[in-house]
Each structure stands twice: as C-alpha cells, then as structure tokens.
MARGU-687378 format. One record per residue: x, y, z of N, C-alpha, C in turn; residue number from 1. Coordinates in Angstrom, 2 decimals. Layout:
BEGIN
((X, Y, Z), (X, Y, Z), (X, Y, Z), NUM),
...
//
This chain:
BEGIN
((69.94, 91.99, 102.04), (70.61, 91.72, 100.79), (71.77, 92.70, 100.56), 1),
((71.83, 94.06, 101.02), (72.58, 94.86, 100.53), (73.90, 94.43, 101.75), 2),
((73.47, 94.25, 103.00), (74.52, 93.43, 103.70), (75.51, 92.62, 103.22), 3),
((75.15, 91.75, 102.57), (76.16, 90.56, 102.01), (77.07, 91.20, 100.89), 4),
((76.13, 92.21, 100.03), (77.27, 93.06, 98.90), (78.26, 93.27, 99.57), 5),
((78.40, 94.02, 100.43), (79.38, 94.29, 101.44), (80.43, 93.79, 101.56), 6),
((79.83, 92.35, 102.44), (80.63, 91.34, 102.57), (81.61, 90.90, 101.94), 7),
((80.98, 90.94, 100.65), (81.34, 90.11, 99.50), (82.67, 91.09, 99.00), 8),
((82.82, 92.38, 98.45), (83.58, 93.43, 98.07), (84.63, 93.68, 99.06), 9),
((84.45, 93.00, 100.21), (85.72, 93.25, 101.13), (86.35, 92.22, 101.24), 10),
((85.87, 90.90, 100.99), (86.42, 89.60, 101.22), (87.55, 89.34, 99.28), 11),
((87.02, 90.12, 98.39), (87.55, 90.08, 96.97), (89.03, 90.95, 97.34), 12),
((88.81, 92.00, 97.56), (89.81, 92.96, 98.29), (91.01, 92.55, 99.28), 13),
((90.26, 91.87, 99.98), (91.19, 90.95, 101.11), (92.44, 90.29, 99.85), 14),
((91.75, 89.48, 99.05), (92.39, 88.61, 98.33), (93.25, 89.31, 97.26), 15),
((93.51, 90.13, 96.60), (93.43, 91.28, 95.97), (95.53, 91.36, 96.84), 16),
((94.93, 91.97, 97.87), (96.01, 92.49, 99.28), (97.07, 91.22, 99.08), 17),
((96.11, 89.87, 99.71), (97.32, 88.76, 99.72), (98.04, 88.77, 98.45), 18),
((97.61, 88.35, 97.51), (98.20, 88.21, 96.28), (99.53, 89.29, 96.59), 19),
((99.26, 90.62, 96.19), (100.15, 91.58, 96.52), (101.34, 90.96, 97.36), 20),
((100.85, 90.97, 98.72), (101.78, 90.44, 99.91), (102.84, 89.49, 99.14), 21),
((102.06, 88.78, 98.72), (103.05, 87.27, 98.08), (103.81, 87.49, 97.17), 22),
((103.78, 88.52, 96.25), (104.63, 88.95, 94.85), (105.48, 89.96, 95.79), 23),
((105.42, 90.36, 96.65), (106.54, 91.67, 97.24), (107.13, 90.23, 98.55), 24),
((106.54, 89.79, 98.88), (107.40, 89.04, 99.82), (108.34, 87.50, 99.78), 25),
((108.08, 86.72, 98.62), (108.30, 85.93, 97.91), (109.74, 85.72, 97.36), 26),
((110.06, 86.48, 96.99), (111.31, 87.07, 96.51), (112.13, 86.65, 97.57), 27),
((111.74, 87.68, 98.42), (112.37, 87.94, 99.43), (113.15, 86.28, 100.24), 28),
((111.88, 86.01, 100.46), (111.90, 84.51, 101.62), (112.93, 83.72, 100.14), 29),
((112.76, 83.53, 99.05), (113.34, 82.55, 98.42), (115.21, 82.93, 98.27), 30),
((115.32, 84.54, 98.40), (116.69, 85.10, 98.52), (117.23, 84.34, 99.75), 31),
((116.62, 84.69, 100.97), (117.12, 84.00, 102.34), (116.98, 82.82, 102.07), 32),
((116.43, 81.85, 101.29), (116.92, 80.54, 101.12), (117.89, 79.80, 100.26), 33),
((118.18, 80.79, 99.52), (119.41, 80.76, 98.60), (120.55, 80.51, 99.59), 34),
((120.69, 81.78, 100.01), (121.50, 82.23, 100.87), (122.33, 81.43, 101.94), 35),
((121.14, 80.42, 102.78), (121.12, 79.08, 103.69), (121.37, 78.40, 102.93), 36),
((121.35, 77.65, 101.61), (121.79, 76.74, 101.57), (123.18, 77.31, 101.08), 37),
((123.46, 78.39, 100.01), (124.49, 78.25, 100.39), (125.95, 78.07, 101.26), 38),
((125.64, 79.14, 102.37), (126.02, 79.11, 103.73), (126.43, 77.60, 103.79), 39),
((125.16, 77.02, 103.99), (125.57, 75.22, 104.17), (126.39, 74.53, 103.50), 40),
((126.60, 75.02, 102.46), (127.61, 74.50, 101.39), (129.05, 75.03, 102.41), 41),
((129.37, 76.16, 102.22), (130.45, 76.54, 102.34), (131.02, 76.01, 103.78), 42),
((130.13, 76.32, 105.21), (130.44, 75.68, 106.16), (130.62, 73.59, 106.01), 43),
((130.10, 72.90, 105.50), (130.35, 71.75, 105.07), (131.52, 71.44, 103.92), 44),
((131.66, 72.36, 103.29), (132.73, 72.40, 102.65), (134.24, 72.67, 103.72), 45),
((134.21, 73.55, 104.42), (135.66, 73.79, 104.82), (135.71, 73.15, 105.88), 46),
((134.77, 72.67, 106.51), (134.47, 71.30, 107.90), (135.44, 70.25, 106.78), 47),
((135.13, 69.45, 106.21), (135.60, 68.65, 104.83), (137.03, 69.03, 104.60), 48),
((137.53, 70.01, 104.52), (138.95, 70.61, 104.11), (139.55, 70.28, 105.70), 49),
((138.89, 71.16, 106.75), (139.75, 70.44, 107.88), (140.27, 69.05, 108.28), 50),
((138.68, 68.05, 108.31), (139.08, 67.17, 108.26), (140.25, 66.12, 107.59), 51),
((140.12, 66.54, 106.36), (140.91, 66.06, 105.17), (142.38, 66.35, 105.27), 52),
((142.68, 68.06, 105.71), (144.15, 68.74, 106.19), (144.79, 67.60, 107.95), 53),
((143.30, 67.53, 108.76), (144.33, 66.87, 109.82), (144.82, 65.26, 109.43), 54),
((143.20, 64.64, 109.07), (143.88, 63.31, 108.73), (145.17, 62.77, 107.59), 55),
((145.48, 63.35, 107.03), (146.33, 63.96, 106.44), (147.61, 64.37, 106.89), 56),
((147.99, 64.76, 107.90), (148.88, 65.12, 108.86), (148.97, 63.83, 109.54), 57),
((148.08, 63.57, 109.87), (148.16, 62.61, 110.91), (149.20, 60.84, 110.05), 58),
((148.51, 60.97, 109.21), (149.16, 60.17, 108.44), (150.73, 60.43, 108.10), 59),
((151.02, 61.34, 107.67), (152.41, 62.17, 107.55), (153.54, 62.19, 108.26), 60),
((152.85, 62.19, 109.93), (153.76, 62.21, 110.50), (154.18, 60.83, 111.36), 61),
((153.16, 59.46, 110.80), (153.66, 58.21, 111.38), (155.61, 58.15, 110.97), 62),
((155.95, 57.51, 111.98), (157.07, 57.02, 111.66), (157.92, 56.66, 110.14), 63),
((157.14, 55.51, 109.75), (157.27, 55.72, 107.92), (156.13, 56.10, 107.45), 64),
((155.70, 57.39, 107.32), (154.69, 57.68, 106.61), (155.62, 58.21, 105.18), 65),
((154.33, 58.24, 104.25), (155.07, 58.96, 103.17), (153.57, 59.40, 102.61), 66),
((153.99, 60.33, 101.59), (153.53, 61.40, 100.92), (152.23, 60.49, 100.24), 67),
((152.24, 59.50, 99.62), (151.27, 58.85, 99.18), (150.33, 58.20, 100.67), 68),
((151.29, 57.75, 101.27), (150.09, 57.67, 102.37), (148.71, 58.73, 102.71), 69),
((149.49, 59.93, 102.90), (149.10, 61.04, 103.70), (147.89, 61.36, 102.54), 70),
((148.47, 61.38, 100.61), (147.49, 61.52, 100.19), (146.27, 61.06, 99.91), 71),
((146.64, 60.11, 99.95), (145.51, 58.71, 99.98), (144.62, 58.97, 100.96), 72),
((144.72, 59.33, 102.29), (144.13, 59.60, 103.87), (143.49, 60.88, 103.03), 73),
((143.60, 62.07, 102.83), (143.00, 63.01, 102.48), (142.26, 63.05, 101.46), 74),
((142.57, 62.44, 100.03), (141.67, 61.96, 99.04), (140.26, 61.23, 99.52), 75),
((140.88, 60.31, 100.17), (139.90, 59.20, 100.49), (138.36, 60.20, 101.08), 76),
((138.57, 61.14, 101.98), (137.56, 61.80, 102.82), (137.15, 62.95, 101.24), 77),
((138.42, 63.72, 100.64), (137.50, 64.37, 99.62), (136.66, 64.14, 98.69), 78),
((136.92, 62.77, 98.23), (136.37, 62.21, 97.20), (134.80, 61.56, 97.95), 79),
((134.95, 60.60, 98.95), (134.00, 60.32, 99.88), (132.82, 61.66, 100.10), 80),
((132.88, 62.75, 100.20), (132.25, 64.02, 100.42), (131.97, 64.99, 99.19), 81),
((132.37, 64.55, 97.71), (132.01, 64.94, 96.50), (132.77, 66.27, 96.57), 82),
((133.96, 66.53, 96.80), (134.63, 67.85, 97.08), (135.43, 67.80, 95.55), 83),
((135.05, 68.64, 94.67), (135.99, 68.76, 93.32), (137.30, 69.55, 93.52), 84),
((138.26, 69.75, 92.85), (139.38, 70.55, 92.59), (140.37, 71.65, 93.51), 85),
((140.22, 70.10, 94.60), (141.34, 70.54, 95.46), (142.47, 70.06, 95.35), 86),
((143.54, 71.25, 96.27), (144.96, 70.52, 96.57), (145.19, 69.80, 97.01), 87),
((146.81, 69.19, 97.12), (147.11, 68.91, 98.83), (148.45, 68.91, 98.42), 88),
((149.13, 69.81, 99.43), (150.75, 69.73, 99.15), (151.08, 69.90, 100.90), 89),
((152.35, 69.39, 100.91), (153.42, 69.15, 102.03), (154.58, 69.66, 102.03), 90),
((154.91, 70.46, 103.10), (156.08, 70.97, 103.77), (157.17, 70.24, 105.03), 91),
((158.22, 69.36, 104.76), (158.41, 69.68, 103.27), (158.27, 68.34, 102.40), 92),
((158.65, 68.90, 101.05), (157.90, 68.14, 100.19), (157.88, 66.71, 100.14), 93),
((159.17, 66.14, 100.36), (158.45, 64.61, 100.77), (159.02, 64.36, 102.20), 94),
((157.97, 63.92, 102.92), (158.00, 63.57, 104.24), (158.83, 62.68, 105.03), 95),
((159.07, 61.80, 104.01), (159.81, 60.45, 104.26), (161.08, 61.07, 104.93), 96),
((161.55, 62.18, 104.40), (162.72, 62.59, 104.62), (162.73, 63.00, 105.73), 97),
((161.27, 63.76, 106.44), (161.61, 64.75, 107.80), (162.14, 63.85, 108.41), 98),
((162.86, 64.02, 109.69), (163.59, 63.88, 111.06), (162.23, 63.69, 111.92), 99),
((162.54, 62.74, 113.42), (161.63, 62.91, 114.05), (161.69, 64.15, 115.18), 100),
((160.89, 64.93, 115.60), (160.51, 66.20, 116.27), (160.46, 67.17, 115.36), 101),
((160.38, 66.87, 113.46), (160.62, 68.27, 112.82), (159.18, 68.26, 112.01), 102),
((158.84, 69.57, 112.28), (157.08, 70.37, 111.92), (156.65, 69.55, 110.72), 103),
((155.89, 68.86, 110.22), (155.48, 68.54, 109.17), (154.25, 68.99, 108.82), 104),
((154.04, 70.03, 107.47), (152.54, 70.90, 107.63), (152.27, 70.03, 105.87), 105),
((150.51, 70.24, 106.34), (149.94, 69.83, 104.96), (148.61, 70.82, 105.20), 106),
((148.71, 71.41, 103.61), (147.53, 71.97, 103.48), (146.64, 71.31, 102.10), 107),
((145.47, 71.92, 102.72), (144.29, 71.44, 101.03), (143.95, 72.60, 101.32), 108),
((143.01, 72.43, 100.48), (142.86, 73.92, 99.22), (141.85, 73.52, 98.82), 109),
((140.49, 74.19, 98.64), (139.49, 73.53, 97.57), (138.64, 75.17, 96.88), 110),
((138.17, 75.10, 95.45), (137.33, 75.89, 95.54), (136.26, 76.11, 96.33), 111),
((135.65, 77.16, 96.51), (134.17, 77.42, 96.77), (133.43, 77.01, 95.67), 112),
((133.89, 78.02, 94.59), (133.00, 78.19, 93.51), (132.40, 76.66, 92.70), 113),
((133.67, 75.73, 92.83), (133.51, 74.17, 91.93), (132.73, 73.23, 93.30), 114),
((132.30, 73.63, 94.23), (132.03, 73.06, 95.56), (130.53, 73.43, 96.29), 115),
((129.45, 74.15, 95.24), (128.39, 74.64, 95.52), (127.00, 74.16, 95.27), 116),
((126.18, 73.78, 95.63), (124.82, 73.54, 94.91), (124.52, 74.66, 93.85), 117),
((124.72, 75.88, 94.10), (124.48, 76.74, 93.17), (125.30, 77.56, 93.00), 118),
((126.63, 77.00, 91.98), (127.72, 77.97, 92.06), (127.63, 78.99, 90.95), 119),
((127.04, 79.43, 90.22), (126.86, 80.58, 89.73), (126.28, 81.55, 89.68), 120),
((125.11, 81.40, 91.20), (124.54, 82.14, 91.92), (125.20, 83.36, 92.57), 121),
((126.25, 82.87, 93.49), (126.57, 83.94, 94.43), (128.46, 83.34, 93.94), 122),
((128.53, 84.18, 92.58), (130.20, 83.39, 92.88), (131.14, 83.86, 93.82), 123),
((131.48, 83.47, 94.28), (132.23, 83.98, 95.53), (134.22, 84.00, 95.60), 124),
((134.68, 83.02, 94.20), (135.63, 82.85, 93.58), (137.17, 82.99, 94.60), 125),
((136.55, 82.43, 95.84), (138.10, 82.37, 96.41), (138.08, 80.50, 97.05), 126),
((139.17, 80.58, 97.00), (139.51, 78.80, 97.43), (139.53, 78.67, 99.20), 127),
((138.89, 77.72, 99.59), (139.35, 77.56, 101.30), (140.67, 76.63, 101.61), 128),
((141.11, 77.75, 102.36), (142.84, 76.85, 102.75), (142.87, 76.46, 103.81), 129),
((143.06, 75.34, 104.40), (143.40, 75.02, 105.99), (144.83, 73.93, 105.69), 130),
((145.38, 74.67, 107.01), (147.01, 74.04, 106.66), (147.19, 73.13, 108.72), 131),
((147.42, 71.99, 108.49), (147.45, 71.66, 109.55), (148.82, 71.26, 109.73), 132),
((149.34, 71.61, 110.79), (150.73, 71.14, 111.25), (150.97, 70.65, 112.73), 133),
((152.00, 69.34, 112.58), (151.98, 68.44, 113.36), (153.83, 68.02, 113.48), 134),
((153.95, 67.98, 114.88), (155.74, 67.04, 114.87), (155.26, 65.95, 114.46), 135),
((156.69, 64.95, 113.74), (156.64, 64.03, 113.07), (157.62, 63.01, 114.24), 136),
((156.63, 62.15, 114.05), (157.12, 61.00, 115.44), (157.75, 60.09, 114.79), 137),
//
C-alpha cells in the first residue's frame, strides 16, 4: 500500500512539470508561427509585385501598347491576388510615345503593412518596389 502512495505523488508532479513546460513554451512555438505566416505573406506578396511589374512590361512594350493596356495587365493579377494599395507608374510616362529599341520601365509598389494577415502585428511599414525594364518592339 505504501508503494502506490509513491506512485501516485510522482505521477501528480509529473503533471505539475508539463503544465509548467506548456506556459514557458507555448508562447514561444505560437511567436514562430506568427512569424511564418507572416514571412508567407510578404514572400507571396512581392512574388505578386513581380509578376504584376513584368506582365506589365510585357504589355508596354507591344508595338501599340499603351499605358492602359499595360495597366489593365498588372491590375488584373493585383486585384486577382487581393493585393491593396499599390502603384504602377511608367518611364516614360506614356508609352505610346516610346520609339522602338527605347528602355521602357514599369514599376509597382505595394504596401507590406495594407498586404498582411496580421498587419498590426509586426508593422514593418515599408512598401515593396520591383521595377521591370524591357526594349520596346
């Protein structure tokens, strides 16, 4: 009988320990999951801005492309991908005009911060820029 007391006072204890474990480690694991998804945000976010900057270009520099084309091509993918309060401007400013063999660049622009599952978590308050440039055929 005095055996099982034993038993019993170390197995309460055990449990006692976990609990502990779980309030000091808990935290922890749910920080690193913050963290991942945000990560995921931001890498899917500026994947999204590239895409959006080349097709975009690509459009720009058809033969008659023009500026509404090009935006339309880049809207179409931001809006498609739930991307809020980005740019898109062109160098130079309307395309129609470039010459053929002359640089035609377009960049977007989007927040981080308006672009997050949890943007008031980790504000991070800078915009992602990707500027793609292409000759105009």
């Amino acid at each position: 009988m005095i055996h099982r007391k034993r038993n019993i006072g170390k197995i309460s204890r055990r449990k006692g320990v976990a609990t502990v474990e779980l309030a000091v480690c808990l935290p922890i694991l749910m920080l690193i999951l913050l963290a991942a998804l945000q990560a995921a945000d931001l890498i899917f976010l500026k994947q999204t801005v590239q895409v959006a900057s080349y097709e975009a270009a690509r459009a720009a520099i058809k033969r008659r492309g023009t500026n509404a084309q090009a935006y339309a091509s880049a809207q179409e993918i931001l809006t498609d991908r739930m991307v809020e309060g980005f740019t898109i401007t062109f160098v130079p400013s309307d395309i129609s005009t470039a010459d053929r063999g002359e640089p035609v660049s377009v960049t977007v622009a989007a927040s981080s911060d308006a672009n997050t599952v949890l943007p008031n978590w980790l504000p991070l308050g800078q915009d992602l820029t990707v500027t793609t440039k292409m000759v105009k055929e």
